[in-house]
C-alpha positions as CSV (number, residue, x, y, z in Angstrom):
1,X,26.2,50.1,56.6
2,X,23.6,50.9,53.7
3,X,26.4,51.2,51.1
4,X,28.0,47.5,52.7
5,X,24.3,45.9,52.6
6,X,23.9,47.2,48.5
7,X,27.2,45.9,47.7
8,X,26.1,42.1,49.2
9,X,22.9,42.2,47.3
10,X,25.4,43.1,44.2
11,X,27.6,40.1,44.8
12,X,25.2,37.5,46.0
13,X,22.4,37.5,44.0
14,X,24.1,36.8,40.7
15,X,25.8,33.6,42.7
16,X,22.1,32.5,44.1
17,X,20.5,32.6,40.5
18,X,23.3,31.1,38.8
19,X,23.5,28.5,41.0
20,X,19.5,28.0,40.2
21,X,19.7,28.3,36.8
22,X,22.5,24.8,36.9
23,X,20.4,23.0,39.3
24,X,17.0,23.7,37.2
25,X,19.1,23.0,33.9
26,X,20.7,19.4,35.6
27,X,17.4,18.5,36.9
28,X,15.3,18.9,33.5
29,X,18.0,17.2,31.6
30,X,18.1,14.4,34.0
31,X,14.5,13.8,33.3
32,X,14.5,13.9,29.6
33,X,17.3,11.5,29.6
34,X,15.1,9.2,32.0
35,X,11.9,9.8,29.8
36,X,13.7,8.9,26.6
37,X,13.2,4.9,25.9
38,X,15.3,3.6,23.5
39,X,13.6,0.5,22.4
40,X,14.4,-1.9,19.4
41,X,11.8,-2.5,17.3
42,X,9.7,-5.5,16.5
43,X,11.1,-7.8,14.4
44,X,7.5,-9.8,14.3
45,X,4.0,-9.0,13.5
46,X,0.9,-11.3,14.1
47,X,-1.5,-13.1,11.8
48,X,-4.2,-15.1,12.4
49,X,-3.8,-19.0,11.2
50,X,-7.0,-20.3,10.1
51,X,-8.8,-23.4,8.8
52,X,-9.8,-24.2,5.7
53,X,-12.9,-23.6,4.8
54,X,-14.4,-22.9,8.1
55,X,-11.7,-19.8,8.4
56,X,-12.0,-20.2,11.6
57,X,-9.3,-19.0,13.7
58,X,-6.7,-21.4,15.6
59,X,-3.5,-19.4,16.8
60,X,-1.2,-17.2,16.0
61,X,2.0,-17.1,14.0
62,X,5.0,-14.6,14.1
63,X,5.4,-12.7,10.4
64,X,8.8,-10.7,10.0
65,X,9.0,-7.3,9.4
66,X,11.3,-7.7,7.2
67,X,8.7,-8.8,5.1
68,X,5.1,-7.5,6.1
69,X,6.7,-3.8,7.3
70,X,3.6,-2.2,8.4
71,X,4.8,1.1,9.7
72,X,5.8,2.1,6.1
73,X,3.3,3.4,3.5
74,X,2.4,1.1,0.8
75,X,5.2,1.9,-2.4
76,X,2.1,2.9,-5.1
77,X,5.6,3.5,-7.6
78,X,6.8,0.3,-6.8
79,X,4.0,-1.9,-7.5
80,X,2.8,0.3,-10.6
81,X,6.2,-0.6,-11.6
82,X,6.0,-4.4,-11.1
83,X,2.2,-4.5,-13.0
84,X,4.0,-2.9,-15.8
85,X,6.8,-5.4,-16.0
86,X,4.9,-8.5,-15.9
87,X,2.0,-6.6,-18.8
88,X,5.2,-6.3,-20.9
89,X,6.6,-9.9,-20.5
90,X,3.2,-11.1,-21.0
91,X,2.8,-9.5,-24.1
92,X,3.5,-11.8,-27.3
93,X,4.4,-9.5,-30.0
94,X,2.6,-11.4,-32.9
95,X,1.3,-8.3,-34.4
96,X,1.6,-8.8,-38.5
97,X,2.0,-5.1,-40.7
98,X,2.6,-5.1,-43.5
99,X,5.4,-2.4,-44.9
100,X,6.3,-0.8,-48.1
101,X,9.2,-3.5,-48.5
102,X,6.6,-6.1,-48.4
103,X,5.3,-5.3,-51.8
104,X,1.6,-6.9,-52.1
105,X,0.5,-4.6,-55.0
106,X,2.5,-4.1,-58.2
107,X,5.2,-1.8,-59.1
108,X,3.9,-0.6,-62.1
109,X,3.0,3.4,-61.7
110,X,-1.0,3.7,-61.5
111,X,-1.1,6.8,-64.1
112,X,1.6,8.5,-66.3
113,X,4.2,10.9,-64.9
114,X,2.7,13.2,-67.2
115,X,-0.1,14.4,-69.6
116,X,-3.0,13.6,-66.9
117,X,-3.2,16.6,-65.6
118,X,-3.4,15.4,-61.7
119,X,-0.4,15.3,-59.6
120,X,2.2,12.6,-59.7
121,X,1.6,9.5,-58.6
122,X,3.4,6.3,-57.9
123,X,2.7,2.5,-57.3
124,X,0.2,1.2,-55.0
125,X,2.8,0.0,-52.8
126,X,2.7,3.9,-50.8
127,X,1.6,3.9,-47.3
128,X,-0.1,7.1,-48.1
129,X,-2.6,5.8,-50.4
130,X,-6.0,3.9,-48.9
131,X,-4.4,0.2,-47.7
132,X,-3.1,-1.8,-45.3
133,X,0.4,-0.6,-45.7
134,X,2.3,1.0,-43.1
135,X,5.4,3.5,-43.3
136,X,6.5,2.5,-39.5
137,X,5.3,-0.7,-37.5
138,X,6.9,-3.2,-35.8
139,X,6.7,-6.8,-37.2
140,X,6.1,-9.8,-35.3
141,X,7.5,-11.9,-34.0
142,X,8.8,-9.1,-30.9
143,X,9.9,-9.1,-27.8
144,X,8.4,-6.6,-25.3
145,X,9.4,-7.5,-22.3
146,X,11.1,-4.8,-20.2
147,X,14.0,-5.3,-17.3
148,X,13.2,-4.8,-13.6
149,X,15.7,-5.6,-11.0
150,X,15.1,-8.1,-9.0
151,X,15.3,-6.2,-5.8
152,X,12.5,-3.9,-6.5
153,X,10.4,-7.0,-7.9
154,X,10.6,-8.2,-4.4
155,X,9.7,-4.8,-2.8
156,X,6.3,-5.2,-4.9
157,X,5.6,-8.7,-3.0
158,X,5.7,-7.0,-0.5
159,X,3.8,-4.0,-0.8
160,X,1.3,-6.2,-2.3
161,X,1.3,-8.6,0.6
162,X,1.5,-6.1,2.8
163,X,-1.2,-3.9,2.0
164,X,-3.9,-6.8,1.9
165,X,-2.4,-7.7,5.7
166,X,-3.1,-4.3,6.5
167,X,-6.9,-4.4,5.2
168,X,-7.5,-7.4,6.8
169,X,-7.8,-9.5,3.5
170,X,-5.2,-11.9,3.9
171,X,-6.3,-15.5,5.5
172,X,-3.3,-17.2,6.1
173,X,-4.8,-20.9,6.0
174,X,-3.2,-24.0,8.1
175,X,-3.9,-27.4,6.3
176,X,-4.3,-27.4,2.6
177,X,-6.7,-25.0,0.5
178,X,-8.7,-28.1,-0.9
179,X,-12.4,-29.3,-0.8
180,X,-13.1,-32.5,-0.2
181,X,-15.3,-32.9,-4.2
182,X,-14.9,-31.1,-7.0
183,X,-18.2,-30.0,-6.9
184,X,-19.5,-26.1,-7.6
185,X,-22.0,-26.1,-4.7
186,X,-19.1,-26.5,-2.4
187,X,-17.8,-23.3,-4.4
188,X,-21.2,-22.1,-3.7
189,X,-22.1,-22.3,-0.6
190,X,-18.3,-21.1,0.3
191,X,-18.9,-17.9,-0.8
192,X,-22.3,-17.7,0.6
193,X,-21.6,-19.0,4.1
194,X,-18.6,-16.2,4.1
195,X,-20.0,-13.5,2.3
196,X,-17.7,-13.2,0.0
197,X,-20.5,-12.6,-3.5
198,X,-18.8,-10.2,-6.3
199,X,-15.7,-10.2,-4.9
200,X,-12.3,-11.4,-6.8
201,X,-10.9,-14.1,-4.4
202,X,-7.4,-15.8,-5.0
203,X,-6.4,-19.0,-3.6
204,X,-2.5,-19.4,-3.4
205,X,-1.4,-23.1,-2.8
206,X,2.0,-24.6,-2.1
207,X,0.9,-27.5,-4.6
208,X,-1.9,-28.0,-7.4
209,X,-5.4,-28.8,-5.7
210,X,-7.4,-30.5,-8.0
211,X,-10.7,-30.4,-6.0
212,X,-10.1,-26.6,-5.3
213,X,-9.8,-25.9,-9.0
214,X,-12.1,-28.1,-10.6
215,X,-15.6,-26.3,-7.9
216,X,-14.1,-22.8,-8.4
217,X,-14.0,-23.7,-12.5
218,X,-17.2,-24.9,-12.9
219,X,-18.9,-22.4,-10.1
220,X,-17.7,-19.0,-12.0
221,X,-16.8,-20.7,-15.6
222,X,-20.3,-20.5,-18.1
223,X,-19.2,-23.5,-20.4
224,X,-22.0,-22.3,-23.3
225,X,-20.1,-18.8,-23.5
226,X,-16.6,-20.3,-23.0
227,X,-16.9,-22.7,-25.9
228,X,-18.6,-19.9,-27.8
229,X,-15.2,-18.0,-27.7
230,X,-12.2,-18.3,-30.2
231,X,-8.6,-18.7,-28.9
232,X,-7.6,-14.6,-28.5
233,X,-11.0,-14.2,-26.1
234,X,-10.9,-17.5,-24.3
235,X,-7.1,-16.0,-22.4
236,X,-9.2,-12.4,-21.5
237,X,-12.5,-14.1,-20.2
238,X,-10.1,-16.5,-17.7
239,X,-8.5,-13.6,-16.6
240,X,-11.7,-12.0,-15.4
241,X,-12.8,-14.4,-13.8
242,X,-13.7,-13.4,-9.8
243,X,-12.2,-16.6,-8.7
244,X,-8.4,-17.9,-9.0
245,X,-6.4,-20.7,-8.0
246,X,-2.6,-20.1,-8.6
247,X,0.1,-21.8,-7.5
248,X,3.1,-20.3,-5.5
249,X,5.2,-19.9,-8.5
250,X,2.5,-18.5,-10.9
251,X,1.5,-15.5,-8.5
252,X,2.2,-12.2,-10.2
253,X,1.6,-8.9,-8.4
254,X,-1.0,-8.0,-10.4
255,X,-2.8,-11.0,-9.4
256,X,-2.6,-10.0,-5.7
257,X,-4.0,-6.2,-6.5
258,X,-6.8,-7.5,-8.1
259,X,-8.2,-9.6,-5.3
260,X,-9.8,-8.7,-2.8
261,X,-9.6,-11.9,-0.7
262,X,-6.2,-13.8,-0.3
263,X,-6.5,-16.8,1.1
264,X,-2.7,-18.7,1.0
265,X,-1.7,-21.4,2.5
266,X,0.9,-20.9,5.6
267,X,3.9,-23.3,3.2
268,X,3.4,-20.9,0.6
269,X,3.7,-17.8,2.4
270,X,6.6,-19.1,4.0
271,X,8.1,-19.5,0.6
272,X,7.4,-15.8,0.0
273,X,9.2,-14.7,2.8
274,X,12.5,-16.5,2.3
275,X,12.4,-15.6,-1.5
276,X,11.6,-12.1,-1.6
277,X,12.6,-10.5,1.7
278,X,15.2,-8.4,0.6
């Protein structure tokens, strides 16, 4: 009886635990397949649509992903690629050197091959000698513009966009970006009212708004020190300028990194989207 009760312990027990083992195994993987939700995801994001210039919030609009794709990081290659295209194609290429082929001075040798007692010397023509000359410069007029597919010009929209959506810095703006005068108090007290002093804002319209551009001109534009300017410093003191009013076609990249205040109007950032979602 002993040796019959050992030998069902031998052959059951295996079967038992087995049997435990599938049951525990089917279980668990019956509840990791339930846990596991396989959801699309969202093809929209939401933006505030404001009103211009109160910025005060009226609704919400749907934004694409495709376009403001917030679970990625922002592409810092991408855009430091686009900022270095548009520098290049905004670069004229007027520089004027004078070379060796030029010939501004005389040919004639400025001592005697020999009996001076110094070293050989030739014409003043030599780049090595104290002038103007160059051995190796590039002559205007040059073209330095640089290629940039068109693709990854697109991706730097929207990085650019993107990032600003994700600071909370862009106001996308219902009716038109437009005051009512042309006035620079209305610039003023703008900025005031919204707390927006020392900081580089950028107006993006679907259309020129001459109201809009004439107060932000003559609020951060010192006309004495403008005039005062020749034509090579007038371009460099408009581009540093803390307020801008661009059109949709005129924004670069650059200008978008350099703002910190967007404020677009919801035409124009519709024209964005269908351009450069890629």
């Amino acid at each position: 009886m002993f040796k019959q009760s050992i030998r069902s312990l031998a052959t059951k027990s295996p079967i038992s635990s087995a049997a435990a083992t599938t049951t525990t195994a089917s279980t668990t993987s019956t509840t990791t397949t339930a846990s596991l939700n396989f959801a699309k995801p969202p093809s929209y994001t939401l933006a505030q649509l404001r009103e211009f210039p109160s910025l005060e919030p009226k609704t919400f609009i749907p934004l694409p992903t495709t376009f403001f794709n917030t679970e990625k990081p922002i592409r810092r290659d991408i855009l430091w690629s686009c900022v270095t295209y548009e520098a290049d194609k905004a670069r004229v290429g007027s520089n004027y050197a004078i070379l060796k082929s030029d010939s501004p001075y005389s040919n004639r040798k400025l001592r005697p091959q020999k009996g001076s007692g110094r070293a050989r010397l030739g014409d003043a023509n030599s780049p090595h000698m104290d002038n103007e000359i160059k051995a190796h410069a590039i002559k205007g007029p040059h073209d330095w513009s640089t290629d940039l597919p068109s693709k990854i010009y697109s991706r730097g929209i929207q990085n650019a966009f993107t990032m600003h959506y994700k600071q909370g810095n862009l106001n996308v703006v219902e009716n038109e970006l437009d005051f009512q005068y042309g006035y620079d108090i209305i610039t003023q007290s703008f900025v005031s009212v919204h707390n927006l002093n020392k900081l580089n804002l950028l107006f993006i319209t679907n259309e020129p708004r001459d109201n809009l551009m004439e107060s932000i001109k003559k609020f951060y534009i010192n006309e004495k020190e403008f005039n005062s300017l020749n034509k090579k410093e007038k371009p460099k003191y408009l581009q540093k300028l803390k307020g801008k009013v661009l059109t949709k076609e005129d924004v670069e990249v650059r200008d978008i990194l350099r703002a910190h205040r967007v404020f677009i109007e919801s035409s124009a950032l519709q024209w964005f989207i269908t351009k450069h979602t890629v």
